[in-house]
N, C-alpha and C positions, 0 to 999 in steps of 0.2 A: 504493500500500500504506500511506502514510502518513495519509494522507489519509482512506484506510478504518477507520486503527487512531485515529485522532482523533477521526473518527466515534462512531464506538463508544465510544469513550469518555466522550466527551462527551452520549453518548443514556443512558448507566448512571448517571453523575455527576446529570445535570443531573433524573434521575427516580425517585431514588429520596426515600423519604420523610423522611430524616432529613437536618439541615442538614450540608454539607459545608463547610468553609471550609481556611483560611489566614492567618496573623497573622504583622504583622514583629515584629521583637524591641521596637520600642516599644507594641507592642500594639493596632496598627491592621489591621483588613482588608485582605485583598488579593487574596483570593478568596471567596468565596461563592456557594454551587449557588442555581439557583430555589426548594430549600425553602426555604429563608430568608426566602421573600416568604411562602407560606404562615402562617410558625410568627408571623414577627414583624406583618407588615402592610406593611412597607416596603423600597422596589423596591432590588434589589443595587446598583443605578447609586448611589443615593444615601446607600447604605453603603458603600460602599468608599474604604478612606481615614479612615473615622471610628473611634474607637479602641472595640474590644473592650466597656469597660467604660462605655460611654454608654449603651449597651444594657440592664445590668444594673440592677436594682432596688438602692436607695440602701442597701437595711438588707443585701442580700450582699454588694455590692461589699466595702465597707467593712471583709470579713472575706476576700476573696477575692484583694483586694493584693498581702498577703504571700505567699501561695501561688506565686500566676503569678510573681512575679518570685524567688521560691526555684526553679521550672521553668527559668526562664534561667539558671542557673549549674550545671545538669547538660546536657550534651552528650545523654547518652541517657535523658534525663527526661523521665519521663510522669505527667499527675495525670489523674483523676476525681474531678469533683464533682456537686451536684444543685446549683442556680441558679435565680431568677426575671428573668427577662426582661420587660421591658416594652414592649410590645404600640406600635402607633402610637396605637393609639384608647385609650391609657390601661390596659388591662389586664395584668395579671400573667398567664404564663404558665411553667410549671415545665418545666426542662429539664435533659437529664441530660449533661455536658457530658466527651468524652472528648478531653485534649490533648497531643501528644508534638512533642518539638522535633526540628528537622533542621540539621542538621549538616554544615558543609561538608568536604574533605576534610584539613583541617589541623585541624577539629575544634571550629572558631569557630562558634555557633549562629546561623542565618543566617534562620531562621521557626520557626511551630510549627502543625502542622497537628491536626485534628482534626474529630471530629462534635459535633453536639447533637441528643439525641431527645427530641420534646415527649412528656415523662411525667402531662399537666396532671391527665387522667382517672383515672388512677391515683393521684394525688395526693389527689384530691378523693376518690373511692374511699374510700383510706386512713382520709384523716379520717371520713366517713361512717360506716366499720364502727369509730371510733374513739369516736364519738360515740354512736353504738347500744350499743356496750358498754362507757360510761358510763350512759346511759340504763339500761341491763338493772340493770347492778351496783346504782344508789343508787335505783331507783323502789323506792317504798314498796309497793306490792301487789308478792303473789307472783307469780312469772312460774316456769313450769313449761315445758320443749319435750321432745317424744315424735318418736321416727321413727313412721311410717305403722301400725306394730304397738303403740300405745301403750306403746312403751320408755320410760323417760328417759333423754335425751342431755343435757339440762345442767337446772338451777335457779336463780335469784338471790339475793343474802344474804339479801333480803328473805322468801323462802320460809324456810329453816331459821330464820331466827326466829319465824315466827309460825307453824310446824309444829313447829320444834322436831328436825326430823331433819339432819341434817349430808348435805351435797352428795356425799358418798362413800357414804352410808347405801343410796341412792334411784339413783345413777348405774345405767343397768342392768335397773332393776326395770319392769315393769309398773304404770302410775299405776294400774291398776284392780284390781290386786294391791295396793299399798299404803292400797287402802281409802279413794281420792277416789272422791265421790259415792258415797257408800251405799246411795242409795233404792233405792226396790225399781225389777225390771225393766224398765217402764215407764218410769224416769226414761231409764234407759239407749236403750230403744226412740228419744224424742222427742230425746236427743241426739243419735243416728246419725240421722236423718230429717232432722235439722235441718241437720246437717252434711255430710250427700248432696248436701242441697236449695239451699242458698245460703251455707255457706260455715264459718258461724257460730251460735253457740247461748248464752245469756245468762240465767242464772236464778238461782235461792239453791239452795244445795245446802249438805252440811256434810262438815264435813272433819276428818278425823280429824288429833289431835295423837298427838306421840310418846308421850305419856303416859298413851296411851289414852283419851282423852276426846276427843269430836266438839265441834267448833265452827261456828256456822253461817256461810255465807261465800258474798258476790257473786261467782259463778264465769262467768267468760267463757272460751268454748270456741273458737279459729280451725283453720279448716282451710290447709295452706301448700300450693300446687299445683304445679307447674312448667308448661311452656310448653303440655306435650300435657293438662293437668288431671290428671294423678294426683295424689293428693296424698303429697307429700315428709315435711311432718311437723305435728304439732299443736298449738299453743300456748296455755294456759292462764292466766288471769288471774284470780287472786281476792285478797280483803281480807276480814280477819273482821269480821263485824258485830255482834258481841254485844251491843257497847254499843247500838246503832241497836234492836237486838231487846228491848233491856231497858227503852228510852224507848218504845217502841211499848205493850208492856206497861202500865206504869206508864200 
């Protein structure tokens, strides 16, 4: 029965995704599951024994110190943190680290166990949509997004300045209601054709300001899909060209 219940145990431990360990109070391993060879690159035999924070990237540890060893001086002391880890092959990976100490029965902390789940992709994620909206907010052409019924769902500062309408003005509305692209029929025909057809639609169109005056303007039309092709929503890109219009002229 013992034997069975080790078993078991040991098939749960040793399979699940996130690293399982064990630290003595000086901060060295003393256990660790096979994710660990996964997350880090390097085999449990030749961690174990080696301290906690040899693992850790130079710019956490360094903050991370004082933490662990304020954990030593609570009996039923738990911390979470996020961490970068440093890979065998040199890479950082981000991990989200949960650690509680144990306690013997007079109350002296005698280990502290805990997990680590690689968050790496979520991390990068993160920044990704961190970076995209940067991008949206400071590009200088307007950027316009519609759901699939030419709503608008958001706008860039770049757009109410060089329209002129306030992002709460438009939230809402129909772009074809607020009087983008005005031509006649026709224009409207070759942009749903276009946008059936491959994706995307790219022309001069003009565009009404709030103050009632049309400006002429390089409008770019994306269709957004998801996995089955319907399409999700529609993204808009234009810059006024007047000046470009007025040297053309001349």
């Amino acid at each position: 029965s013992l034997r069975e219940s080790e078993a078991r145990y040991r098939s749960v431990v040793e399979n699940v995704r996130d690293v399982i360990f064990q630290l003595d109070v000086s901060g060295c391993w003393t256990f660790l599951n096979l994710a660990w060879e996964d997350v880090s690159g390097y085999a449990v035999s030749e961690s174990l024994g080696r301290p906690f924070f040899d693992f850790v990237s130079a710019d956490d540890g360094s903050d991370l110190h004082e933490p662990f060893a304020s954990l030593l001086t609570h009996p039923d002391g738990e911390w979470r943190c996020e961490l970068r880890c440093r890979s065998k092959d040199g890479s950082l990976r981000w991990l989200d680290a949960y650690m509680r100490v144990n306690a013997d029965a007079d109350g002296d902390i005698v280990s502290v166990s805990g997990t680590l789940g690689d968050i790496s992709d979520r991390k990068r994620s993160i920044d990704r949509q961190k970076l995209l909206a940067s991008v949206f907010t400071h590009a200088n052409e307007a950027i316009l997004i519609t759901d699939d019924e030419a709503r608008i769902i958001e706008v860039n500062d770049a757009f109410s300045r060089i329209t002129g309408y306030a992002r709460k003005d438009v939230l809402g509305r129909r772009a074809t209601r607020l009087g983008l692209a005005t031509e006649a029929i026709g224009f409207f025909r070759e942009l749903r054709d276009s946008l059936q057809g491959n994706g995307q639609w790219q022309g001069e169109s003009r565009v009404p300001h709030r103050s009632g005056e049309h400006f002429p303007a390089l409008l770019k039309v994306s269709a957004l899909r998801d996995e089955r092709g319907r399409v999700q929503q529609y993204v808009a890109l234009f810059s006024d060209i007047t000046a470009q219009k007025s040297y053309q002229q001349q």
